[in-house]
N, C-alpha and C positions, 0 to 999 in steps of 0.2 A: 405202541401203547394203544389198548382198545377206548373207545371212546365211550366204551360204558362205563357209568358213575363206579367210583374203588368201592367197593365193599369191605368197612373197617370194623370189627371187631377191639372192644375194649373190654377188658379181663381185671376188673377191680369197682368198686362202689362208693369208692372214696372220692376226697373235694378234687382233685388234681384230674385222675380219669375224666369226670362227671365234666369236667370244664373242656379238656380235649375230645371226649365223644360229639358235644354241643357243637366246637372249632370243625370238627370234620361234617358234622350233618349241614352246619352253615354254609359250608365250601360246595355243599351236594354229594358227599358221600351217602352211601345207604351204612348205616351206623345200627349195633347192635353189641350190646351193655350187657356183661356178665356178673353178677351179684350172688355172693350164697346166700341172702336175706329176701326171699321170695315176695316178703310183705315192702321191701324197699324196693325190690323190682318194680312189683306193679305201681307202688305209688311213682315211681318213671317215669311211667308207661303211660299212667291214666292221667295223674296229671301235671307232670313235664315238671317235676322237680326234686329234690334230691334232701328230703326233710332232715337228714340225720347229719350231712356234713356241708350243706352249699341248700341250705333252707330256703334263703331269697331272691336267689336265682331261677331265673325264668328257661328253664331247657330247650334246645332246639325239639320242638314236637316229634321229628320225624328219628329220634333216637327210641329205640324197642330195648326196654331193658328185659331179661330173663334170667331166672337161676337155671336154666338148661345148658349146661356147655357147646353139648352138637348144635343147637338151634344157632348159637350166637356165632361158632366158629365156619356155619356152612356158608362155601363162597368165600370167604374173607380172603382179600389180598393184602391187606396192614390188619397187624395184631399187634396192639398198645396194651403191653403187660403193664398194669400201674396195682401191683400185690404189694405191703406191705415184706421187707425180706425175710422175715421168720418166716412167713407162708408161701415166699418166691418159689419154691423148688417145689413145692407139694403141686400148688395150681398148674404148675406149666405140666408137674407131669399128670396131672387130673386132664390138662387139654390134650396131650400128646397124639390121641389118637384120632383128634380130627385135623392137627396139622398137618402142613406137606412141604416140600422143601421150595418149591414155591412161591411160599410168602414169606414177607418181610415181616419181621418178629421185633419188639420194640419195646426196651425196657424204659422204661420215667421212673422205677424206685433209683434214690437215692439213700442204699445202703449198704451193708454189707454180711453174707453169711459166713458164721462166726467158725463151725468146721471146712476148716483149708483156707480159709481167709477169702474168698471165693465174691467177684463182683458179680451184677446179676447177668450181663452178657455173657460172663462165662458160664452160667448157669444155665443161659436160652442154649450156647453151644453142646454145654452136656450133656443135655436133656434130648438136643435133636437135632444137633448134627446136621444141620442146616446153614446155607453160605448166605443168606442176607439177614444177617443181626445189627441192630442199631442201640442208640442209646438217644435218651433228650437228655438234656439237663439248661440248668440255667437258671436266671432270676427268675422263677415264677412260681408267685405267690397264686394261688388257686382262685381266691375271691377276687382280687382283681383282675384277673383272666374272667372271668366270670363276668363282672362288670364293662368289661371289653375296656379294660383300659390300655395304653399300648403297649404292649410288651414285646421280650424277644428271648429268645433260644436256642440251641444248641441243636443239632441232629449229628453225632458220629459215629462211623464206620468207617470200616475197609472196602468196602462192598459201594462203586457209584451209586449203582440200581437203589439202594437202600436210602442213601441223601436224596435225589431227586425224589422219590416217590413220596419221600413227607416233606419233605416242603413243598411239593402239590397239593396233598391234601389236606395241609396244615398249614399254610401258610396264605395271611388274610390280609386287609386294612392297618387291623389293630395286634394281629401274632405274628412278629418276623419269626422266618426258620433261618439259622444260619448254621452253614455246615462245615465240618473237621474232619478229618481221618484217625485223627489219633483218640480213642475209642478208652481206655483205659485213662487216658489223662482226663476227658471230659468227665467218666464216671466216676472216679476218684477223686475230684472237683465238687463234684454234687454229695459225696458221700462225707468228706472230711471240714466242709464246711461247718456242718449244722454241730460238729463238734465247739468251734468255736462261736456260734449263735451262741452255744449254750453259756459261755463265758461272757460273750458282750450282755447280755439279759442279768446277770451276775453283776457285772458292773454298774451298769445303769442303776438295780435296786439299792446299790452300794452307794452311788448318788457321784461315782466319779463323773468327772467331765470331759467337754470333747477330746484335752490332749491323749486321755488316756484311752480313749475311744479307737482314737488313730491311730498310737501307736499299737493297740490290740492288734485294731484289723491286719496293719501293716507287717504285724511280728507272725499274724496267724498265715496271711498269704507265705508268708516266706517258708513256715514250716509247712504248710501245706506242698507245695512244689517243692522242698525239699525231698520228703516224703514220697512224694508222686516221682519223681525223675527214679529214687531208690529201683520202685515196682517198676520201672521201663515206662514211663512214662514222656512227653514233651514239654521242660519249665515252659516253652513260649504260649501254649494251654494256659497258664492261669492266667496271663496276661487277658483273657476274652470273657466273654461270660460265664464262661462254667466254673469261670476262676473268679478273677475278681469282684466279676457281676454278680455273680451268687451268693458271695462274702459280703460285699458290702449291703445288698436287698436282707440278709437273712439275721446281720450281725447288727439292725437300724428299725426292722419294724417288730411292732407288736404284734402284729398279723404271725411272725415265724411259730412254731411250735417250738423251735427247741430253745427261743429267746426265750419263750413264756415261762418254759421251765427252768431256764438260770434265774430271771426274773424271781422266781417262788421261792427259788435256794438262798438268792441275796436276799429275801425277807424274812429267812428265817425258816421255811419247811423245811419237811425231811424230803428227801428222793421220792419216796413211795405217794407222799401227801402233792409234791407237784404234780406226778402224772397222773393220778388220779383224778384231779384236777382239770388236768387239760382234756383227757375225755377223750382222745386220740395217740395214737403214737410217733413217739419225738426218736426221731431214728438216729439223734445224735447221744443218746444215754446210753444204747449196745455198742455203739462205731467208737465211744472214748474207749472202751474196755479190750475192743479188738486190734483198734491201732495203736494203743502203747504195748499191750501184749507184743505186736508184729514190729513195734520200732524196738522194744529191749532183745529180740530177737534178731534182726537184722541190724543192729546197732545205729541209730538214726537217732540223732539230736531231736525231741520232741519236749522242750522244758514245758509249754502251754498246755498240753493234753496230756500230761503228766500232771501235770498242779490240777488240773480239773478232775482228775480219776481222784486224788487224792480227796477233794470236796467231796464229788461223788460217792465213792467208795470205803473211804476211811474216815471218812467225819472230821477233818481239815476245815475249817471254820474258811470261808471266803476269802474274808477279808487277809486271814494271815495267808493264806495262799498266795494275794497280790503281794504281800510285804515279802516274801520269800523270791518270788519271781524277780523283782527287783533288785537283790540282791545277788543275782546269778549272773552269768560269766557277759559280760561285753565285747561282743563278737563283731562279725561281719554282717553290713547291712545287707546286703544281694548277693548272696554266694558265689550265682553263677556270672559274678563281675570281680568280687573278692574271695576266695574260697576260704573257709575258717580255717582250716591250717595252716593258708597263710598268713593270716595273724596272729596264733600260735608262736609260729616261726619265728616274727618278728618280736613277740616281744622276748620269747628266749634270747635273742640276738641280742634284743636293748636290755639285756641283763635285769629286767624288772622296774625299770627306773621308772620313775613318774613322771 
């Protein structure tokens, strides 16, 4: 490993980037900030701060923001893709021709593209065919990263080279990196959460209380890793941060974007009136649409983000969504301890008795 500072490259203008360009320039990376909004560049650049999503935040000085792609990707040894996934595939292949198979490539969306069902790591592989791809995910909330309050994370791959190298350059006082192999579980964690933000936010405006808080989260981890094992995933993944950590940080503060948006639906908005509202995007509004599409197709038990599509999409009043949910089948708590057929089984067995 050479002992000159890593040259990172971050590919996005948003609060999350903005906070990890800062994390790497802190550590002493040479840091350089890609933006297509040239007037948010420079404001960056000139005076270290990021008015449009992370305003009070004081930037590491030594991060160069540019709308120039060559300029931002020459040298880079870590590229922190943090695009928005409608625009995942467009950007990377916009950078394409300054990467090289060389660097380590490094998605933080937590989303999903809607043709092929497609996560963004498979997207960095599609696009270029390169052996060090990664993923972050985890609890983290952008503005308190920003605040440097302490926080922790995820880094997985297949690829060692690509664990070590970020939690070098990413990892401080106040940012653990902590790393997994299983790559598809962590971002599958990061992406099916903010589905169920969208329902705790929904609750809370509804004025439920903690019991039902808990048993959310508790019901939504279970379909989550049910879900996730389906795609080839690791259930022992949600047990960590990208799993649980991120469910319970996403499904509890107001800070989430996709809570704020259940939040606006339990009061009464429409869909279009919440996100317009929030002024950014709630990547858990497209990922309800995608993942019950891909659970009625693979046939996967998903009753929570089914009754949520139904709010969202059919105009299913909330509240009767929860009184419907309630009513629905009395399963097994932990599958991969009890598996629902076999309680199926059993009650055929007990002939229905009560």
């Amino acid at each position: 490993m050479s002992d000159q500072p890593m040259r990172v490259a971050v590919l996005g203008g948003g609060s999350f980037g903005t906070a990890l360009a800062s994390i790497a320039a802190d550590n002493g990376a040479e840091v350089r900030q890609w933006l297509r909004d040239p007037v948010l560049a420079a404001q960056i650049t000139r005076e270290h701060r990021n008015g449009r999503y992370l305003p009070d935040f004081a930037i590491n000085p030594a991060v160069v923001a540019s709308n120039a792609m060559d300029e931002v990707l020459e040298g880079a040894g870590l590229v922190l893709v943090s695009i928005p996934s409608k625009a995942f595939r467009e950007v990377v292949r916009q950078a394409r021709p300054w990467l090289n198979e060389g660097q380590i490539l490094v998605s933080t969306t937590k989303g999903i593209q809607e043709e092929g069902f497609k996560l963004m790591s498979q997207i960095l592989e599609e696009e270029t065919g390169f052996p060090h791809i990664g993923v972050i995910s985890g609890p983290n909330l952008a503005s308190e990263i920003a605040q440097k309050q302490l926080t922790a994370t995820v880094i997985a791959s297949d690829d060692a080279e690509t664990r070590t190298r970020v939690q070098a350059t990413l990892g401080c006082d106040y940012f653990r990196v902590y790393a997994s192999n299983d790559r598809f579980g962590v971002e599958l964690g990061g992406a099916l959460k903010n589905i169920y933000a969208i329902a705790a936010g929904m609750a809370a405006a509804l004025g439920m209380g903690e019991n039902t808080r808990s048993m959310l989260m508790t019901r939504a981890l279970a379909e989550m890793s049910r879900f996730a094992v389906d795609q080839g995933a690791n259930p022992m993944t949600f047990l960590g941060l990208a799993g649980v950590g991120d469910l319970i940080v996403t499904c509890s503060s107001a800070l989430s974007r996709n809570y704020r948006v259940g939040q606006a639906l339990g009061e009464g908005s429409t869909l279009d009136e919440a996100v317009e509202a929030l002024g950014q995007v709630a990547e858990g509004v497209n990922t309800v649409r995608l993942v019950c599409d891909k659970a009625h197709e693979d046939g996967v038990y998903m009753p929570l983000a089914e009754g949520l599509y139904q709010v969202l999409f059919e105009g299913v009043p909330a509240r009767e969504m929860a009184r419907l949910l309630m009513q629905g089948e009395q399963s097994s708590d932990v599958e991969f301890v009890l598996p629902r057929s076999d309680v199926r089984q059993d009650r055929r067995d007990d002939g229905g008795a009560a």
